[in-house]
ChimeraX commands (.cxc) that place a marker at each C-alpha (Angstrom):
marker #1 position -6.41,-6.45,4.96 radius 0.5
marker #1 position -3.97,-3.92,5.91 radius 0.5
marker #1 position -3.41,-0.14,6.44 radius 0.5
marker #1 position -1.64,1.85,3.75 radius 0.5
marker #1 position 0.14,5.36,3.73 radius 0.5
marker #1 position 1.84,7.31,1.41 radius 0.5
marker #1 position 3.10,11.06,0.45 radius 0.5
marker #1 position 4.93,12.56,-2.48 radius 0.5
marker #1 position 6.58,16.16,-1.21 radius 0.5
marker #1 position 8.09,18.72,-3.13 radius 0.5
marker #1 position 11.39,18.45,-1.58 radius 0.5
marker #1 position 12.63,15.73,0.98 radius 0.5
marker #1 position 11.14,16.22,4.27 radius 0.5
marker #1 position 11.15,14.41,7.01 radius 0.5
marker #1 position 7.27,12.29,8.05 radius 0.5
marker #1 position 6.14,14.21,10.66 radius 0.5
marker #1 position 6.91,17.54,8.70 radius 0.5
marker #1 position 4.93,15.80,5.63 radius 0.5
marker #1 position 1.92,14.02,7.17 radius 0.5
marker #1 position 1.87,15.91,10.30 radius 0.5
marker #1 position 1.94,14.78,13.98 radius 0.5
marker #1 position -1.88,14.14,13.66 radius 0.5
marker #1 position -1.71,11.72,10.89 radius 0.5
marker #1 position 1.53,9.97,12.83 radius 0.5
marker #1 position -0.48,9.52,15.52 radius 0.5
marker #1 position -3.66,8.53,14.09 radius 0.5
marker #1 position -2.37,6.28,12.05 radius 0.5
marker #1 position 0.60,5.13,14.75 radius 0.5
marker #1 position -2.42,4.18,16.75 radius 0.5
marker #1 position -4.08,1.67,13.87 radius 0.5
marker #1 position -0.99,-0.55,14.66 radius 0.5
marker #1 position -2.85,-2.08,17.66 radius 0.5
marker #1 position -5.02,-4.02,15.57 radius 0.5
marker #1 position -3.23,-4.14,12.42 radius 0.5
marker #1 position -0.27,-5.46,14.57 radius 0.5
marker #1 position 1.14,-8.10,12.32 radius 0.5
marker #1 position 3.90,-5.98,11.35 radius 0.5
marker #1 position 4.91,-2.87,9.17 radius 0.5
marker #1 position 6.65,-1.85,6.53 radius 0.5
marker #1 position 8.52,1.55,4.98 radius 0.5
marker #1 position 9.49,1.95,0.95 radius 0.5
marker #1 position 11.19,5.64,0.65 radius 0.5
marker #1 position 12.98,7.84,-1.69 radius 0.5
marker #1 position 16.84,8.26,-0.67 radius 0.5
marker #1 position 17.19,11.82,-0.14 radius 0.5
marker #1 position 21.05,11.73,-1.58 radius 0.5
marker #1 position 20.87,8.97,-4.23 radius 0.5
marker #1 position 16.93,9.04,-5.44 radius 0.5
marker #1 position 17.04,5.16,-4.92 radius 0.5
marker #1 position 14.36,3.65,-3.17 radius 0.5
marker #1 position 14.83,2.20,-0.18 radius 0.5
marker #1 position 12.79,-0.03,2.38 radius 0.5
marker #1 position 12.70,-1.08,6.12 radius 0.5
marker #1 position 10.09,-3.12,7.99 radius 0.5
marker #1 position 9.70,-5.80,10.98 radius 0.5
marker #1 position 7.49,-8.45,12.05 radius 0.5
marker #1 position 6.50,-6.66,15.40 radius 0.5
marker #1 position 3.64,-4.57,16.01 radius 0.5
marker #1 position 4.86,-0.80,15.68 radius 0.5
marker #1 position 4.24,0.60,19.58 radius 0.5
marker #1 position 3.08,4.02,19.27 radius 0.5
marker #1 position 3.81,7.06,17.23 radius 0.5
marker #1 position 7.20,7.71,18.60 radius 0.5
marker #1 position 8.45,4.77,17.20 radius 0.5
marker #1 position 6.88,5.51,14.16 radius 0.5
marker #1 position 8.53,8.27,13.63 radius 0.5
marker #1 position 11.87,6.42,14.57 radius 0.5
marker #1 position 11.12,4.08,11.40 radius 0.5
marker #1 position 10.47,6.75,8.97 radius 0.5
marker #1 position 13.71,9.00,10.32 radius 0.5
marker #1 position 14.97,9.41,6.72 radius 0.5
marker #1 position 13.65,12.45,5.01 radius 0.5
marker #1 position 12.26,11.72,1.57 radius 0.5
marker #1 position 10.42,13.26,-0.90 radius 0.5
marker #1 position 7.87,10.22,-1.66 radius 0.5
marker #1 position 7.30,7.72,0.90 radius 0.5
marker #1 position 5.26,4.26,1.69 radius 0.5
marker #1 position 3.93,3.34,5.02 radius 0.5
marker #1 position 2.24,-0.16,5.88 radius 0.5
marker #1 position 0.62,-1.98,8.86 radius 0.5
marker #1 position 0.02,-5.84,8.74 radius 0.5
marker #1 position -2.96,-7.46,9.12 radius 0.5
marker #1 position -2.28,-10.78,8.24 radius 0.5
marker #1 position -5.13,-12.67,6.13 radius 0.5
marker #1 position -6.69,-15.35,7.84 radius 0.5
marker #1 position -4.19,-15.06,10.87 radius 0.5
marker #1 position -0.67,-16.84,9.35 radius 0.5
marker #1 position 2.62,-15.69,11.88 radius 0.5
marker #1 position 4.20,-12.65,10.57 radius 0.5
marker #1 position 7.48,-13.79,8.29 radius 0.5
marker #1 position 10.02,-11.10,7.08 radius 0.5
marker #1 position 9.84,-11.96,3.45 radius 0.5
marker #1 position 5.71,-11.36,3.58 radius 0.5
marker #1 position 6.13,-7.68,5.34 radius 0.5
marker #1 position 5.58,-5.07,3.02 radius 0.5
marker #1 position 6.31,-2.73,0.75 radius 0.5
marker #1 position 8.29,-5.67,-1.48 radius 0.5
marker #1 position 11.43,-4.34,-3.54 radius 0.5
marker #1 position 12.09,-5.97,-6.44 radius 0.5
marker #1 position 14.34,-4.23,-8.85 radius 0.5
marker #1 position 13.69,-0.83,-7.37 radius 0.5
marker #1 position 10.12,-0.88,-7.22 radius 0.5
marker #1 position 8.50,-0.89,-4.20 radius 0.5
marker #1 position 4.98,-2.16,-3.84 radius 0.5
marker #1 position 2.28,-2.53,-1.08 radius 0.5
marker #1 position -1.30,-4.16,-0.99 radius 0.5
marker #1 position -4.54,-4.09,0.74 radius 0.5
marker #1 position -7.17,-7.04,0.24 radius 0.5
marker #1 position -7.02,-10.64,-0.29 radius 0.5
marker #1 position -6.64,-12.27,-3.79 radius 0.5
marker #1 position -7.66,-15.97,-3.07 radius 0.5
marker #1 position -7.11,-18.90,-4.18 radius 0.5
marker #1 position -3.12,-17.83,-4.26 radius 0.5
marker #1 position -3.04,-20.48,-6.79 radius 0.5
marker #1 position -5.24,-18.78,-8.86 radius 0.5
marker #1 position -2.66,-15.35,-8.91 radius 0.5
marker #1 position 0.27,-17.86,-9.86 radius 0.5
marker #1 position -1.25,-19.62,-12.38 radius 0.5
marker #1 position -0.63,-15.78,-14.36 radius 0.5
marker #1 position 2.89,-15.90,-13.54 radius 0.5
marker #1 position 5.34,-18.28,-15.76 radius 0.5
marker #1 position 7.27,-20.76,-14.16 radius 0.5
marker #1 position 10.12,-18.64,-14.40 radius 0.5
marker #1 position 8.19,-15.88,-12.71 radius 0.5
marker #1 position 7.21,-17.85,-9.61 radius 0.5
marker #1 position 10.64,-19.03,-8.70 radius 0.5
marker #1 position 11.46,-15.63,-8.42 radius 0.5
marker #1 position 8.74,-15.27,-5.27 radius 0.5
marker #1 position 10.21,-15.23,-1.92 radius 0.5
marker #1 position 7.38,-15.53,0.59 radius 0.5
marker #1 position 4.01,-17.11,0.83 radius 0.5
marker #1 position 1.54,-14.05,-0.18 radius 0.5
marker #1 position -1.41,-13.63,-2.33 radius 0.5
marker #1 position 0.20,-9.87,-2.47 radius 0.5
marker #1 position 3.99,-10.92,-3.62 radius 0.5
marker #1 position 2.47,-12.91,-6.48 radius 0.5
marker #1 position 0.26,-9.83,-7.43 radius 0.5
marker #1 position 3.21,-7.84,-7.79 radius 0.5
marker #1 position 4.96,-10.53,-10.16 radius 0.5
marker #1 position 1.91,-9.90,-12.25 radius 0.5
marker #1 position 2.09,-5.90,-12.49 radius 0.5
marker #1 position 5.95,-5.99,-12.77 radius 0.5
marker #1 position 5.93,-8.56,-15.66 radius 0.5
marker #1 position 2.87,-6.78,-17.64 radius 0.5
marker #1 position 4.91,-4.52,-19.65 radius 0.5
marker #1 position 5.67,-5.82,-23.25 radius 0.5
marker #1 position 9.63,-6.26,-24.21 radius 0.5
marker #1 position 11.30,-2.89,-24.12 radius 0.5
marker #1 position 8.60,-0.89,-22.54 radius 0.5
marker #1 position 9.03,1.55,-19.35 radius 0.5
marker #1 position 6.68,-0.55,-16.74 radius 0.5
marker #1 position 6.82,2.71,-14.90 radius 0.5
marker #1 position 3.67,4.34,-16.88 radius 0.5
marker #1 position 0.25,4.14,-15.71 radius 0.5
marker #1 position -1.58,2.37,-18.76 radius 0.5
marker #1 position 1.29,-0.36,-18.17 radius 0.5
marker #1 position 0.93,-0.73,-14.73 radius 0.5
marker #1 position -3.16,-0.64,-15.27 radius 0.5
marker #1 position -2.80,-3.47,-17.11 radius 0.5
marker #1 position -1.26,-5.65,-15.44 radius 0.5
marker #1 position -3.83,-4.79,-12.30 radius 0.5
marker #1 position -6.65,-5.21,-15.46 radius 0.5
marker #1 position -5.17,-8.92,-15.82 radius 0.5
marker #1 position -5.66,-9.79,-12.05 radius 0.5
marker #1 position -9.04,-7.81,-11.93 radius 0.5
marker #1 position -10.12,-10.34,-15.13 radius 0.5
marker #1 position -9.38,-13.26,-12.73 radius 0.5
marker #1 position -10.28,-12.06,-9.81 radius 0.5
marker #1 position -13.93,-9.75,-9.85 radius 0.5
marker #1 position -14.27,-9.04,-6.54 radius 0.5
marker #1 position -11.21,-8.87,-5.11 radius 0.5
marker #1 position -9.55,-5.54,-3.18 radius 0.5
marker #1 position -6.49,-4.57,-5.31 radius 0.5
marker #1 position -6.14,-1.48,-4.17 radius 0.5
marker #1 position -2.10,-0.80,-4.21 radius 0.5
marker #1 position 0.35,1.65,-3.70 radius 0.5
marker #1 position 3.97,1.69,-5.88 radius 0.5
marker #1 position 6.65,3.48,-5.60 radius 0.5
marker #1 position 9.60,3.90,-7.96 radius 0.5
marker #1 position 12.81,6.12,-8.27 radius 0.5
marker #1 position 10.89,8.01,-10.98 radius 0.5
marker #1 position 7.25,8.32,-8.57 radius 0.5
marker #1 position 4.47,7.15,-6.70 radius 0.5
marker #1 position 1.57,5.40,-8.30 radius 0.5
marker #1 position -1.62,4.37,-6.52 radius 0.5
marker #1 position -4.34,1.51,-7.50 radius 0.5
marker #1 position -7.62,2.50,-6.18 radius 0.5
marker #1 position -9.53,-1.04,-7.44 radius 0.5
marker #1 position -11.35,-2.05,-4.31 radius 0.5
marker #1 position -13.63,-4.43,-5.99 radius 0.5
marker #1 position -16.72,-6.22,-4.05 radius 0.5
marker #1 position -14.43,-6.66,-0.22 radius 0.5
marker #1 position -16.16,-6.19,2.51 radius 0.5
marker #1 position -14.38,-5.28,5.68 radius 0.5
marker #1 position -13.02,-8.42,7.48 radius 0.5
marker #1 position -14.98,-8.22,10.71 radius 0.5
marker #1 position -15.25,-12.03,11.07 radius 0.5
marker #1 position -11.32,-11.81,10.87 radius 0.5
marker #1 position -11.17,-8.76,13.25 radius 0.5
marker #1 position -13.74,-11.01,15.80 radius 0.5
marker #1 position -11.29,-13.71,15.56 radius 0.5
marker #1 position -8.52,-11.86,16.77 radius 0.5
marker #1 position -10.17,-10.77,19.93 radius 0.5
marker #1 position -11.30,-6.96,18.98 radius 0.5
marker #1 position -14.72,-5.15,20.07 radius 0.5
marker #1 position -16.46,-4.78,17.08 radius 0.5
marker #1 position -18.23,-1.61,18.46 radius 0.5
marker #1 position -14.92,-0.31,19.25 radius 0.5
marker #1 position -13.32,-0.37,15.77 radius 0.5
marker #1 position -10.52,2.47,14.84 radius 0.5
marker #1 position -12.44,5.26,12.30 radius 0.5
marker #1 position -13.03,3.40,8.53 radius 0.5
marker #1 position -13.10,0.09,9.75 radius 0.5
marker #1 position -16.65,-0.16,8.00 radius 0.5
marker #1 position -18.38,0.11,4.71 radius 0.5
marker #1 position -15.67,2.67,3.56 radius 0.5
marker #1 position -13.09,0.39,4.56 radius 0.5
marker #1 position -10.95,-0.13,1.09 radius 0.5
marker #1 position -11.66,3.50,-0.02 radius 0.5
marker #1 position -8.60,5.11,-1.02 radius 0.5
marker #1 position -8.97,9.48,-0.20 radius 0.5
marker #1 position -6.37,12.32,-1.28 radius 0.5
marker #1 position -5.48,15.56,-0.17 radius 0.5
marker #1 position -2.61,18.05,-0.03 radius 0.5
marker #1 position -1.37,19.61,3.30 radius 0.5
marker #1 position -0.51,23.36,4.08 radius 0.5
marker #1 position 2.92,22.20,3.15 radius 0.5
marker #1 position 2.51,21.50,-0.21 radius 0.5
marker #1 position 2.36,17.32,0.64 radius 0.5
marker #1 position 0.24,15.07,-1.41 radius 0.5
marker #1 position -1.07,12.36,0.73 radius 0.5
marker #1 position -2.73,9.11,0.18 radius 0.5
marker #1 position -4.26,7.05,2.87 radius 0.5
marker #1 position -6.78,4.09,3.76 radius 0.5
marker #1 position -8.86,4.97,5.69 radius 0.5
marker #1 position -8.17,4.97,9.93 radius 0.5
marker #1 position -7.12,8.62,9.60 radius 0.5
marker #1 position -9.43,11.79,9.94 radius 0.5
marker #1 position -10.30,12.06,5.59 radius 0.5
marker #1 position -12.70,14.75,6.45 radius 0.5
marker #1 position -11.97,16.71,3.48 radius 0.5
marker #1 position -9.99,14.82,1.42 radius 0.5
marker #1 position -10.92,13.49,-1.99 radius 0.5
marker #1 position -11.95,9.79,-2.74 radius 0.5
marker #1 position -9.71,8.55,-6.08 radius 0.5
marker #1 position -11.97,7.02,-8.76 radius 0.5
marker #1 position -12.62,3.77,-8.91 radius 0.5
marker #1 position -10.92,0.80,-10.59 radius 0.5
marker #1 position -8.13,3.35,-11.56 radius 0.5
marker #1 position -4.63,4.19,-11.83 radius 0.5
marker #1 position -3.15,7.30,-10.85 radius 0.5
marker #1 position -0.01,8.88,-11.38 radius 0.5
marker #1 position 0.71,11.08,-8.12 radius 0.5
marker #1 position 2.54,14.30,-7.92 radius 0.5
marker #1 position 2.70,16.89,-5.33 radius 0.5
marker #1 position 0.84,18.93,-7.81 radius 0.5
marker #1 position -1.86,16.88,-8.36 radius 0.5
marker #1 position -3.12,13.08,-9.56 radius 0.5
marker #1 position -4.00,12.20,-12.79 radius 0.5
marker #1 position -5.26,8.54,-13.59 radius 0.5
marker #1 position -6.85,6.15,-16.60 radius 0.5
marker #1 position -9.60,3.48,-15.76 radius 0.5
marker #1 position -8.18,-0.23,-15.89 radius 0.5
marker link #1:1,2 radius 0.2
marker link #1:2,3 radius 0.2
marker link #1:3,4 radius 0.2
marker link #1:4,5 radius 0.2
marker link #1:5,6 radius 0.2
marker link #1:6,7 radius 0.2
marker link #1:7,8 radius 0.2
marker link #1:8,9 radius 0.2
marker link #1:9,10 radius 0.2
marker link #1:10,11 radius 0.2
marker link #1:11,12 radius 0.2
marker link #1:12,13 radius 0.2
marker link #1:13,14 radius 0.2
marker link #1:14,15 radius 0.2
marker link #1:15,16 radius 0.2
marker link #1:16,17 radius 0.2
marker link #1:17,18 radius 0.2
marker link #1:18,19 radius 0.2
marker link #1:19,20 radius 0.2
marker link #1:20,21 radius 0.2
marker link #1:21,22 radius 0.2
marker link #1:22,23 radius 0.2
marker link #1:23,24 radius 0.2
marker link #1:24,25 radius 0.2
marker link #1:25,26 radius 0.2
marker link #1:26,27 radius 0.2
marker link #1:27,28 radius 0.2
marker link #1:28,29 radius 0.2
marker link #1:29,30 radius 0.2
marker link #1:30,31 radius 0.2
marker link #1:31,32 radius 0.2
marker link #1:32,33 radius 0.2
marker link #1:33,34 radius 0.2
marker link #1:34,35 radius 0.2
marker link #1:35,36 radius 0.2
marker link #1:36,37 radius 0.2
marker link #1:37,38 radius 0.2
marker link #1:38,39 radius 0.2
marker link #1:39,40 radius 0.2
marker link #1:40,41 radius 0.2
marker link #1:41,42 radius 0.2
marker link #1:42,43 radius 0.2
marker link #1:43,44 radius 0.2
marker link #1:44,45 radius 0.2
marker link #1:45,46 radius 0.2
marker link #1:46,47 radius 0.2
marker link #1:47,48 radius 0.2
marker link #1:48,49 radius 0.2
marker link #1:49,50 radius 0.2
marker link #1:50,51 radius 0.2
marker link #1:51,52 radius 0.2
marker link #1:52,53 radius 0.2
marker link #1:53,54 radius 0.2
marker link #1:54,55 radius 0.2
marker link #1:55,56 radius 0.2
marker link #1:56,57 radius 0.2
marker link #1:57,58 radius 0.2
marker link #1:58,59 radius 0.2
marker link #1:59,60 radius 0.2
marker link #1:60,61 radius 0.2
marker link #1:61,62 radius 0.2
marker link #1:62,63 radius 0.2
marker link #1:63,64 radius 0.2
marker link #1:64,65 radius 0.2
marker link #1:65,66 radius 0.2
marker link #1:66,67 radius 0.2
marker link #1:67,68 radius 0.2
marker link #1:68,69 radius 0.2
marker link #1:69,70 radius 0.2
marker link #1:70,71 radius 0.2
marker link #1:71,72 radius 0.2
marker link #1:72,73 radius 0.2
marker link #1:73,74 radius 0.2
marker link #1:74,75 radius 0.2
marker link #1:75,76 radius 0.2
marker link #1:76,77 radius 0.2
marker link #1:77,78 radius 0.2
marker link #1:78,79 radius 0.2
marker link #1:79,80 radius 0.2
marker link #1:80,81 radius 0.2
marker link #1:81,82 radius 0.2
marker link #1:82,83 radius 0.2
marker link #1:83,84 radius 0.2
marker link #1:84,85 radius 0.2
marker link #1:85,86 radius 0.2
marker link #1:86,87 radius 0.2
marker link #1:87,88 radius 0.2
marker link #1:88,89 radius 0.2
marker link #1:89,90 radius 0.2
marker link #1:90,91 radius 0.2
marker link #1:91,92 radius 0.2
marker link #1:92,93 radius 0.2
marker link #1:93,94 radius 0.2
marker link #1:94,95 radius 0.2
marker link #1:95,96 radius 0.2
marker link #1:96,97 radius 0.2
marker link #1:97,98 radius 0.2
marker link #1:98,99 radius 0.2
marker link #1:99,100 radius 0.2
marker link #1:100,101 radius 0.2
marker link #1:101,102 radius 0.2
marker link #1:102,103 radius 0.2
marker link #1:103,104 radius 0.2
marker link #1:104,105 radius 0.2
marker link #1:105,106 radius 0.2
marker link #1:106,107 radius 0.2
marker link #1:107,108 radius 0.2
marker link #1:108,109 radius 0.2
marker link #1:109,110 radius 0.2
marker link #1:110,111 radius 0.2
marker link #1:111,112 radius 0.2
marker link #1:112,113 radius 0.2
marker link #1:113,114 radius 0.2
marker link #1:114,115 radius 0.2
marker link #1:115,116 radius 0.2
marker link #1:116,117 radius 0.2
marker link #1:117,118 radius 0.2
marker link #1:118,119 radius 0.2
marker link #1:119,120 radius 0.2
marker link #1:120,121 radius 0.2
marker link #1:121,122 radius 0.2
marker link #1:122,123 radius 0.2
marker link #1:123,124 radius 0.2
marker link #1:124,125 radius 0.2
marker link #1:125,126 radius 0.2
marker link #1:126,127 radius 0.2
marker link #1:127,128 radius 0.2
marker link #1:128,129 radius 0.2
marker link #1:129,130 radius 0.2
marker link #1:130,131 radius 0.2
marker link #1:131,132 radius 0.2
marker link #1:132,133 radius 0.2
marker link #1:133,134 radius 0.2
marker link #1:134,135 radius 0.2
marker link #1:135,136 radius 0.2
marker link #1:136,137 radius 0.2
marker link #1:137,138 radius 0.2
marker link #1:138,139 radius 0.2
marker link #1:139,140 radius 0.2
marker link #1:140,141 radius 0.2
marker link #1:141,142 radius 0.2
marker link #1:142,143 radius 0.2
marker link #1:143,144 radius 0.2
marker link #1:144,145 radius 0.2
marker link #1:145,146 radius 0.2
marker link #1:146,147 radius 0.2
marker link #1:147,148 radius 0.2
marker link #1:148,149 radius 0.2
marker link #1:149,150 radius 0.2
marker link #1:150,151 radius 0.2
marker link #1:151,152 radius 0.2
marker link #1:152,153 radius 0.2
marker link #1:153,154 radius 0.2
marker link #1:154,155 radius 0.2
marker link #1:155,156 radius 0.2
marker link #1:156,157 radius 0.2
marker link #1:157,158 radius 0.2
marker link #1:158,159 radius 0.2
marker link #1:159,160 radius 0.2
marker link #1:160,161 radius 0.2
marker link #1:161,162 radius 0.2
marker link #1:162,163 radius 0.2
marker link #1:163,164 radius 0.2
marker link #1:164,165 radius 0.2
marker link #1:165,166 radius 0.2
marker link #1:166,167 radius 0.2
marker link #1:167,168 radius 0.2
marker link #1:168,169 radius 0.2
marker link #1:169,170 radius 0.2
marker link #1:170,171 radius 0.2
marker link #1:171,172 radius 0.2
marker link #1:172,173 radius 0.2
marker link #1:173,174 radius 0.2
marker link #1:174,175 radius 0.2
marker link #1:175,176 radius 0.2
marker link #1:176,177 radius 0.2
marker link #1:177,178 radius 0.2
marker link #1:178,179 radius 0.2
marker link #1:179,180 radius 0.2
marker link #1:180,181 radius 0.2
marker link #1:181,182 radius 0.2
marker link #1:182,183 radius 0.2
marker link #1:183,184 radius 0.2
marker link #1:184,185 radius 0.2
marker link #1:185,186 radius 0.2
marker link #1:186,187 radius 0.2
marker link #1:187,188 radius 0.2
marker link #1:188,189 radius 0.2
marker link #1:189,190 radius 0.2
marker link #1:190,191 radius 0.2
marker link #1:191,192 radius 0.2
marker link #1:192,193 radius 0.2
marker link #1:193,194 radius 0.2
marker link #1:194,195 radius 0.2
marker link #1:195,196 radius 0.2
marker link #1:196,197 radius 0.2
marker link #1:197,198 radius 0.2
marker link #1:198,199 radius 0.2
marker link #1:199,200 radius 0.2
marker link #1:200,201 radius 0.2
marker link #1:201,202 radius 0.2
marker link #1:202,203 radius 0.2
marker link #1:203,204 radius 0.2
marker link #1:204,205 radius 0.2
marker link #1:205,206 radius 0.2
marker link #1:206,207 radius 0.2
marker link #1:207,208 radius 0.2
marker link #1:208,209 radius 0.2
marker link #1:209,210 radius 0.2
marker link #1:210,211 radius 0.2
marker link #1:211,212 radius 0.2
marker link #1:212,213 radius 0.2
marker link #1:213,214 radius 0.2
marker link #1:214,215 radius 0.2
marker link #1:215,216 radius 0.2
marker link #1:216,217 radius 0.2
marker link #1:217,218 radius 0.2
marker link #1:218,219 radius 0.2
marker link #1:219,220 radius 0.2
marker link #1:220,221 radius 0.2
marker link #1:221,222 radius 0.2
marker link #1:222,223 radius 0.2
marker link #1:223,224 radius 0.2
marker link #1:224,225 radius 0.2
marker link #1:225,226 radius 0.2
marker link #1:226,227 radius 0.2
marker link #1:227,228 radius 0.2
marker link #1:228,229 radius 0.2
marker link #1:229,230 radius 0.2
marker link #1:230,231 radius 0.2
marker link #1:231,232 radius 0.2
marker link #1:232,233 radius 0.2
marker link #1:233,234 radius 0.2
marker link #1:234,235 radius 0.2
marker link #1:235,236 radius 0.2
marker link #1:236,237 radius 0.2
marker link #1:237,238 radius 0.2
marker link #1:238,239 radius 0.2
marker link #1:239,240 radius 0.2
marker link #1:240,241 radius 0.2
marker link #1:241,242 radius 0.2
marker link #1:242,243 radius 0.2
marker link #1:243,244 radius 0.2
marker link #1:244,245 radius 0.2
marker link #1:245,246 radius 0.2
marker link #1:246,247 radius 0.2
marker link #1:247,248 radius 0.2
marker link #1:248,249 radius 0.2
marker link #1:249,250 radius 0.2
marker link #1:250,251 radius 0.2
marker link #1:251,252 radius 0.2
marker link #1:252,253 radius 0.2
marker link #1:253,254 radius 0.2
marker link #1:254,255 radius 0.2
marker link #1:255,256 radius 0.2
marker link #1:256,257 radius 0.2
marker link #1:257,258 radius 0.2
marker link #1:258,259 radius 0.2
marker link #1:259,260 radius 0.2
marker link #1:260,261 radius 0.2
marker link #1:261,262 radius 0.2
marker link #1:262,263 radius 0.2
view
C-alpha cells in the first residue's frame, strides 16, 4: 500500500519546477514510513522514450529526491514502497515496472496472487520477473488488448483493469501508466481500507500518521499548478483544492485536462 506521484507538463521541466518544492518535500517526507523503496518512470527529454530508475532503500529526504528525478521530463512517475505484509525489498518488485515501454505503478493489494495469475496464460506468467500481486496485474492490463489493437487507449486499458476488478471486488487498483505516447491513471480503489494493522506492525504511532493515512487513504485528487503542470497524487500531500478523479475510472491525462470512461 504505497505512495504514488505523477505529472504531465507542457514542455520538459525539471520536478521541482513541476510539482514544486512543497510537494518534493511533502511527499520526500512520506518515505519514512513508506520506506521499502522507490521508484521513477519518466519521459526522455531528447528521445520521448520512457525511462525508469529506482532502489530498494528508503529515499532520505527531499534532496535526494530531487537527485533521483534530475532528468527533466515532460510526464513523470514517482513511487514509495510499502511492502504488503512486510516481504524484504527486491529490485525486480520496486516500481514503476517497464515492460515494452510502458511503465506502470500500483497502490493496494490484490490477494490471493494466485488468483491474478490464474488470468494470465502460461506464456504470460513466465514472462513475470518478481514476486508481486502488482507485476502480475500489469501482465493482465498489458495483454487485454485484442490482436492488432493500440493497448495505449483508455477503453483498452479499462478493460483489462474491468477483468481484475471482476475477480477481485474489493480490491485497491488504483494505478498510474505511463507510455511514450502519455500518462494514464486508474482511480478503482474498491472496498481497501487503510492498512493500519500493517502500519502498527512496523512500529509507527498511529496518532502520528503523515496527512491521508485514513479513510481517504486510496483517493486519487488532481490539479494543475501556476505552471501549467497537471498533477496526480495519493494522498500524503496538501490536496486542499485539488479535484478527486471519479471512481472505478480511467483517465487519459493531459496538461490540459483529464478525460476518463467508467470500467
Amino acid at each position: 500500500m504505497s505512495r504514488m506521484l505523477s505529472y504531465v507538463a507542457p514542455e520538459p521541466m525539471m520536478a521541482p519546477a513541476a510539482l514544486g518544492e512543497e510537494i518534493i518535500a511533502e511527499f520526500a517526507a512520506l518515505a519514512h514510513l513508506h520506506a521499502d523503496g522507490w521508484g521513477t518512470s519518466w519521459l526522455d527529454a531528447d528521445t520521448g522514450a520512457v525511462r525508469t530508475a529506482g532502489g530498494t532503500e528508503a529515499l532520505d529526504g527531499p534532496e535526494q529526491l530531487k537527485a533521483v528525478l534530475s532528468a527533466p521530463s515532460s510526464a513523470r512517475l514517482v513511487y514509495l514502497r510499502f511492502a504488503s505484509g512486510g516481504a524484504l525489498p527486491a529490485l525486480e518488485d520496486i516500481q514503476p515496472f517497464l515492460r515494452g515501454g510502458i511503465a506502470f505503478q500500483h497502490n493496494g493489494v490484490i490477494t490471493p496472487r494466485e488468483d491474478a495469475l490464474a488470468l494470465l496464460t502460461e506464456v504470460e506468467r513466465a514472462e513475470l520477473r518478481g514476486a508481486t500481486d502488482s507485476e502480475a496485474y500489469f501482465a493482465v492490463v498489458r495483454h487485454a488488448q485484442p490482436d492488432g489493437a493500440a493497448w495505449r487507449e483508455t477503453t483498452v486499458i479499462a478493460r483489462g483493469v474491468a477483468r481484475v476488478r471482476s475477480r477481485f471486488p474489493g480490491a485497491c487498483l488504483n494505478a498510474m501508466i505511463l507510455t511514450g505516447s502519455g500518462l494514464h491513471v486508474v482511480h478503482a480503489a474498491g472496498t481497501a481500507k487503510v492498512p493500519l494493522a500493517a502500519f502498527a506492525g512496523r512500529g509507527a504511532d498511529l496518532e502520528a500518521l503523515p496527512p491521508g493515512h485514513d479513510a481517504d487513504y486510496n483517493t486519487l485528487r488532481t490539479t494543475t499548478n501556476p505552471s501549467g503542470v497537471r498533477i496526480v497524487a495519493t494522498t500524503g500531500v496538501d490536496q486542499r483544492g485539488w479535484t478527486r478523479l471519479a471512481d472505478e475510472s480511467v483517465f487519459l491525462v493531459t496538461a490540459d485536462g483529464v478525460a476518463g470512461v467508467r470500467l
